[in-house]
N, C-alpha and C positions, 0 to 999 in steps of 0.2 A: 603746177610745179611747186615743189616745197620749198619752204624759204633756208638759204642756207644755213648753220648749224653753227653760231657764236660762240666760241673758245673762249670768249674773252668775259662771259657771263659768270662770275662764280657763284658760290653762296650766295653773298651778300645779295646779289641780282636777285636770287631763285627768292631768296628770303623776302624783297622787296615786296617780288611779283606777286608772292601770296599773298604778301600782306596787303597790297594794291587790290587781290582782290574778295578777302576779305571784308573791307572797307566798301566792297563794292554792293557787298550783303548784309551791311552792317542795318543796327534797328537805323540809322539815321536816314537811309535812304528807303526804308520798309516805309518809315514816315512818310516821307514826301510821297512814294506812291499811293498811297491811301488818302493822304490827302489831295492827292492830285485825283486817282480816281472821283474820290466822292465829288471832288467840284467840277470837274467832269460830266456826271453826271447828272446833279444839279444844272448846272448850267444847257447841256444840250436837253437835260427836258424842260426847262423854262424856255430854254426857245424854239423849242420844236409846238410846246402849243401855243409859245406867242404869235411862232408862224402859222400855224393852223387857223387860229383863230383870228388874225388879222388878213388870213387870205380866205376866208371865209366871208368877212365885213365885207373886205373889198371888192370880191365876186358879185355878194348878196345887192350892196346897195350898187353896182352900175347894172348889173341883171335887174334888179324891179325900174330903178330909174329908167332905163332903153325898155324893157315891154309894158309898162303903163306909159311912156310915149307913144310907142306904137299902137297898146289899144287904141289910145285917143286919136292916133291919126287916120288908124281905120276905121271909129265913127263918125270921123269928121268929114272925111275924103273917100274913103272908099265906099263909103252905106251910101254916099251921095250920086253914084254912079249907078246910070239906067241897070237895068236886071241883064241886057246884053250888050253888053258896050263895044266901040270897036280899039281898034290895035292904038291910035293916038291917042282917046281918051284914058285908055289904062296906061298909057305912058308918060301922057301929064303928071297925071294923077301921082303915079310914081315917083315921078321925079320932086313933084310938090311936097308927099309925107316925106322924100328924104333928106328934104332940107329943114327935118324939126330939130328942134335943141341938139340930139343925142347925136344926129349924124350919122347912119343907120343907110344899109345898103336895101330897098325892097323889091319885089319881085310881086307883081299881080298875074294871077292869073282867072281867065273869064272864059265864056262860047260869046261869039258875035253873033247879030241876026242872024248869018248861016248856019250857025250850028258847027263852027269852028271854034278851036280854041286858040285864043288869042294870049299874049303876054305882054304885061310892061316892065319895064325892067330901068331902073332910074338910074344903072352904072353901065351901061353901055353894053349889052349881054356878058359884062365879068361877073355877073350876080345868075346861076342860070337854077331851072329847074333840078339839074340832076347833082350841086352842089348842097340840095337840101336832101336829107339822111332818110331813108324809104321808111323808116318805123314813126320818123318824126310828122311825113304827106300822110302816113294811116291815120295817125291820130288825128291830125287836123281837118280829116274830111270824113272824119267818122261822127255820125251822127248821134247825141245823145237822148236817151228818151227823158223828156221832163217830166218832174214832179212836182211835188213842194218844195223839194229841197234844191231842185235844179228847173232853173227860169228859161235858159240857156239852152236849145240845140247844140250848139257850137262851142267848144273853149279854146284858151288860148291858151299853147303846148312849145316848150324849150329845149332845148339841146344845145352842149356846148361841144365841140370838137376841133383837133386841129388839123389844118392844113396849112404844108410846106411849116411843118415848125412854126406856125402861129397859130394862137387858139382863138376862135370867132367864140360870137352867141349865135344861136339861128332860132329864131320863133318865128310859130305860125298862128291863124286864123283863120279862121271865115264867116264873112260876110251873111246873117242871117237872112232867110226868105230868099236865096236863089243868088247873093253877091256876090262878087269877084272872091276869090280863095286870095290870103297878102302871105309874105314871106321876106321877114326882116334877117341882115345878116350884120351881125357888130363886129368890130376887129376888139381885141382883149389883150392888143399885143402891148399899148401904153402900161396895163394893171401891171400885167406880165413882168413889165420893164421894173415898177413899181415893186413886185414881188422881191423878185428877186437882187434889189437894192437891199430891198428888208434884210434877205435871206443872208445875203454879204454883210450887214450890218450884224445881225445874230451871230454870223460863223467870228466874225472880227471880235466880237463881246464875250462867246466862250472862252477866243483863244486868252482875251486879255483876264478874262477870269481862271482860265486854267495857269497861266502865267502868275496872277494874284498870287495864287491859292500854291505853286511852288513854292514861291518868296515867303510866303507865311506860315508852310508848312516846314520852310527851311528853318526861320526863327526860333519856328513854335521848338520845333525839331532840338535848336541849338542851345535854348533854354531849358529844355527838359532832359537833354543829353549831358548838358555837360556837368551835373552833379552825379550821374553816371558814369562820366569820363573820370571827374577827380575820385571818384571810390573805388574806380577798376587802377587808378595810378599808385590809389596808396594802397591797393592791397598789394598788387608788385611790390611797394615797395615793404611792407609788412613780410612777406614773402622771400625779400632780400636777408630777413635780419632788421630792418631799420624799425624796432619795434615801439622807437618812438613819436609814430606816423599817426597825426591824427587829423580830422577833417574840421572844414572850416561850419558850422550849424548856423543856419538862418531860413527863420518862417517855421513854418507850426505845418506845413504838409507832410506827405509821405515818405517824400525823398528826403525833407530834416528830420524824420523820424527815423529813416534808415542810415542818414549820416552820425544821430545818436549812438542808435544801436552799435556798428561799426565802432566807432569810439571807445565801446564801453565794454566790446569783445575784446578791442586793442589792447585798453589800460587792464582788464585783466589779463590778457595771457603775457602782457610785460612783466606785470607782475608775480604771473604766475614762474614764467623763465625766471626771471631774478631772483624765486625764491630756488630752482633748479640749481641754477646756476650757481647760487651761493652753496648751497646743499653737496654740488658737487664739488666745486673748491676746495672745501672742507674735509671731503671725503679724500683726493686729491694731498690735499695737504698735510692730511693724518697720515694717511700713507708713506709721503716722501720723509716726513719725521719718524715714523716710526723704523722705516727701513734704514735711515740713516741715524738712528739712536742704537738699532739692534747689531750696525756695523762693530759698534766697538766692543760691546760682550762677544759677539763672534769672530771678532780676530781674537781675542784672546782665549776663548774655547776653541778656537781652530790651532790655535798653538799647540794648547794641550794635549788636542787629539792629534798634530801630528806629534807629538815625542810619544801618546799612546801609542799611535801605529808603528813606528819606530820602533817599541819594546818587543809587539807582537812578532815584528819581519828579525827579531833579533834573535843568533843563534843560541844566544845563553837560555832564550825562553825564560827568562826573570816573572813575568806575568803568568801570573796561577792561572792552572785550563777551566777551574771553574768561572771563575770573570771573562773569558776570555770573550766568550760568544755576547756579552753585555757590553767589552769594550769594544769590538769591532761594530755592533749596532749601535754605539755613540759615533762611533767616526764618522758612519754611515751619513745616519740622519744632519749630523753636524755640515758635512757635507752638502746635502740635500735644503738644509737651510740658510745654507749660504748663498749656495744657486739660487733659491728663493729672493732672496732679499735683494740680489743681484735683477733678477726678473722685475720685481714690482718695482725697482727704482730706474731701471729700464724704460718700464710701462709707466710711470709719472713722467717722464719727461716727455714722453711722446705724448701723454696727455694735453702735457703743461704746454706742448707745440714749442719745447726749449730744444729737441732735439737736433743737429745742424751735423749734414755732412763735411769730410775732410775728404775729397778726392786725392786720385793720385792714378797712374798709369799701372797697370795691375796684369801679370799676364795670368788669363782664367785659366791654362788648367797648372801653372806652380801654383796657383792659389788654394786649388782644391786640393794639389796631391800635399801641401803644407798642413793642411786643415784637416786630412784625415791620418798624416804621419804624426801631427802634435796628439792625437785623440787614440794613438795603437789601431788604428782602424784600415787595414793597408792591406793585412789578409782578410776582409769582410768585402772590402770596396772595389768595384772595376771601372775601372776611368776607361772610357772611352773620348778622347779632347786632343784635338790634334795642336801641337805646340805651333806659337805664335799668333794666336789670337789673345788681343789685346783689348781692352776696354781700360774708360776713365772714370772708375767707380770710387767708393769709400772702402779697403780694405777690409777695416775692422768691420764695419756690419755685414760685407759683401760672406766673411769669416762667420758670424754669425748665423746669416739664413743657411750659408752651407750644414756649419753644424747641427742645428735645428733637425733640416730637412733627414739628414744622413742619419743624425742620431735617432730619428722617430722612425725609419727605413726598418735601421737596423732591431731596435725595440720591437716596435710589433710586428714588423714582415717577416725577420730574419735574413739571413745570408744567402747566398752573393748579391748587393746591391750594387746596381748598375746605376753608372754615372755620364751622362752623354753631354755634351757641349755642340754646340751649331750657334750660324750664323744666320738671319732674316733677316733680310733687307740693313736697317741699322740699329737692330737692336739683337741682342745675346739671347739662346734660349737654352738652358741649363735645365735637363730633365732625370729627376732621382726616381728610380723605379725600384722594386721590393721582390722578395721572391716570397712572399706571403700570399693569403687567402683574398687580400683586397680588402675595400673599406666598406662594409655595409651600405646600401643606398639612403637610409634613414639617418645615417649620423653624416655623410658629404656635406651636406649644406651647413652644418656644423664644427668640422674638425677645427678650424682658426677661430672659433669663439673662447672667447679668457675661460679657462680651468672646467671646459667642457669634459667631462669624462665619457667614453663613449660606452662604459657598462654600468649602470646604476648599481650593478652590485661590488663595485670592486672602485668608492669613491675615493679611496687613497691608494695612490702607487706612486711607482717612483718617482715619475716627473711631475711638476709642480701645474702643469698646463694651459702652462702660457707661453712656451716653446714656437711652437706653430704661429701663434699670434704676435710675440716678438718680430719674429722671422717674416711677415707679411707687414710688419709695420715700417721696416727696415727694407721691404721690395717699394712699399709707397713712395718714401721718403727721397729713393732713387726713380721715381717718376716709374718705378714697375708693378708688376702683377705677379700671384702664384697663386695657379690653379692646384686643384685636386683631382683624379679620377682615378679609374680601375682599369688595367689593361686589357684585352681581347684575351690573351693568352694567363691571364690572373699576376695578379699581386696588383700593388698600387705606385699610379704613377703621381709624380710632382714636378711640377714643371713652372720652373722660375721664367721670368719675361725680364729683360733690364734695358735699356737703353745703352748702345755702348758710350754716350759722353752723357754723364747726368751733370759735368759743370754750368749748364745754363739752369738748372735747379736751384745753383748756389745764387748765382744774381738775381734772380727772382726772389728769393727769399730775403737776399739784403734789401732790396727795393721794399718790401712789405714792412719791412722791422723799421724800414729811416719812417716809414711813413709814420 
């Protein structure tokens, strides 16, 4: 069953998660596995052959100690016994080699004068013939041919096995010149015990060395990470803007050579910024004086030009027809320069981030049909905007992007520019569409860039080409957006996005300014 499905997790939660498990793959814990494998590692092969080789000792030496007992108890005791002995004497006998040092289970076997086989057996028949292993009775009653190098018929031959989950020894012999055949049986369950004390000792010693070896790969880990950690903090915050973030340098290793480095990218590219930044200041600055030095020569050329234009529209016709077409191209341009000066002192303050909305309740489409009845624009334009939709905008710039938009419609689309108004959710969507050929897909990505012109060959027209770019600095400002596209059925669409209350704009930006 799936676990139910928390409403109550938002963002922040998902954000957490990830970063919980990020963290989970971070180099710090890559460490600790690595160093946990390697001593891991180490550890269980130093005790796999400390075990090997101490259960080897301790096999070897009670295996030789228990069958050189028993050799000697079988030439002590059993070579001593007639060549047919009967069923007591090889039980004596037995019972006597099993009380040597080692403590050792034996089993004789013989033929009596009849020609019987007889057994002794020193543990009560719990020791029997068919407890000894049929490959271990070959060997032992196989006879060997002597030489020089073998003195011996007979050797003495071992096997270890277990029964019921306990491992015995079993060695056998026999008796040169026709002697009882002997058959010792050890228990190996004490080693055994011994063993596997070891073995729990060893597994105890890895853990605590794999245990170590976390703790130490955790430090190691914590001291190699965390001048990792402060150069991934300051470049966030380098990243922020706070470009006067620099790291703290200590020791002559890698990571103070990288906290150098870091530093000394820092101090230049502050520097580099500050010389930007002043550069553009400057640039900024020259502008807003120039535009506001060129105000006053052009209010008073704007004078002029209008009582020129004044003469022209006059019925006396007092201005001669040869000047005429010179002074109408002064009003023109005079005009056209005005608008200019107006634009770039526009665009410095939205540089200077001095720009600041003045809301006010606005119903959008008086506002539009006001904007294209101030501009004669009334028979070009069709308002599609159903009355009583209201938003809490800035008039005057809301006046602007209108004009912008409508005026560039009408320029290069031509007529009838259609004008639609709708409502999403809570925000206003004002769409200006063209009955023109549409926008080239090469210049889109471009039309709102400052004094873009979209034909290399025709780098002066009318508009100064900061239009469009005004007009979307002025959607920002009210927390909106304006797209560009090309419609299905041709021309070009524009499509304003606003907020219908951009007042919580304004307190946000008071809180910025006290700061």
């Amino acid at each position: 069953m799936s676990e139910p499905h928390d409403k109550s997790r938002g963002p922040a939660a998902v954000r957490k998660a990830i970063l919980s498990g990020l963290r989970f793959t971070s180099l710090r814990l890559r460490l600790v596995v690595v160093f946990a494998l390697v001593a891991l590692t180490a550890a269980v092969s130093a005790s796999g052959i400390a075990y090997w080789l101490n259960r080897e000792a301790v096999l070897t030496r009670t295996q030789d100690a228990v069958l050189r007992d028993f050799q000697q108890e079988m030439q002590s005791h059993a070579s001593a016994l007639p060549l047919n002995p009967t069923q007591d004497e090889l039980q004596r006998t037995a019972v006597q080699m099993a009380n040597s040092s080692q403590r050792f289970s034996v089993l004789l076997i013989a033929e009596d004068p009849d020609g019987n086989v007889v057994v002794g057996n020193s543990d009560l028949d719990t020791f029997t013939r068919e407890d000894v292993p049929a490959s271990l009775r070959k060997a032992v009653n196989k006879e060997q041919p002597l030489s020089s190098n073998n003195k011996a018929a007979y050797h003495l031959y071992w096997q270890r096995i277990v029964v019921n989950d306990t491992p015995y020894l079993v060695g056998g012999t026999r008796v040169i010149d026709g002697g009882p055949t002997g058959y010792m049986l050890k228990s190996l369950e004490q080693e055994a015990k011994d063993l596997n004390s070891l073995a729990w000792s060893l597994g105890i010693a890895t853990a605590l060395a794999l245990v170590g070896s976390a703790l130490l790969a955790q430090a190691a880990a914590t001291t190699v990470l965390k001048p990792v950690h402060r150069l991934g903090t300051a470049a966030r915050r380098l990243g922020e803007g706070k470009l006067d973030t620099r790291l703290r340098v200590s020791g002559t290793d890698e990571l103070a050579e990288m906290s150098r480095t870091f530093n000394r990218a820092a101090e230049a590219l502050e520097q580099r910024v500050a010389e930007m930044s002043a550069r553009e200041e400057a640039s900024r600055r020259f502008v807003a004086d120039m535009s506001h030095e060129l105000r006053t020569p052009l209010t008073a050329i704007t004078a002029v030009t209008e009582v020129l234009e004044e003469e022209l529209d006059a019925e006396t016709g007092s201005v001669d027809p040869m000047i005429e077409p010179a002074v109408r191209l002064v009003v023109s341009e005079t005009r056209r320069l005005n608008d200019l000066v107006e634009n770039l002192m526009e665009v410095t303050r939205f540089d200077a981030g001095t720009a600041r909305l003045v809301v006010d309740d606005v119903d959008i489409a008086d506002q539009i049909t006001a904007c294209i009845d101030a501009r004669a624009w009334l028979d070009a334009v069709e308002l599609d905007a159903e009355r009583g939709i209201t938003a809490r905008l800035d008039p005057r710039r809301l006046d602007v992007i209108l004009a912008n938009l409508i005026g560039n419609a009408l320029k290069h689309g031509g007529s009838p520019v259609r004008v639609s108004v709708r409502t999403e959710d809570d925000d206003l969507l004002i769409e200006v569409q063209d009955n023109g050929p549409g926008i080239p897909e090469d210049v889109l990505p471009h039309v709102f860039d400052r004094f873009y012109k979209a034909s290399a060959s025709r780098p002066r027209s009318e508009g100064s080409g900061l239009g469009l770019s005004i007009a979307l600095e002025n959607a920002h400002i009210h927390g909106g957006e304006i797209t560009a596209a090309n419609a299905p059925k041709g021309g070009a669409v524009f499509t304003l996005r606003l907020p219908r209350d951009a007042s919580p704009l304004i307190a946000g930006t008071r809180e910025e300014d006290s700061r």
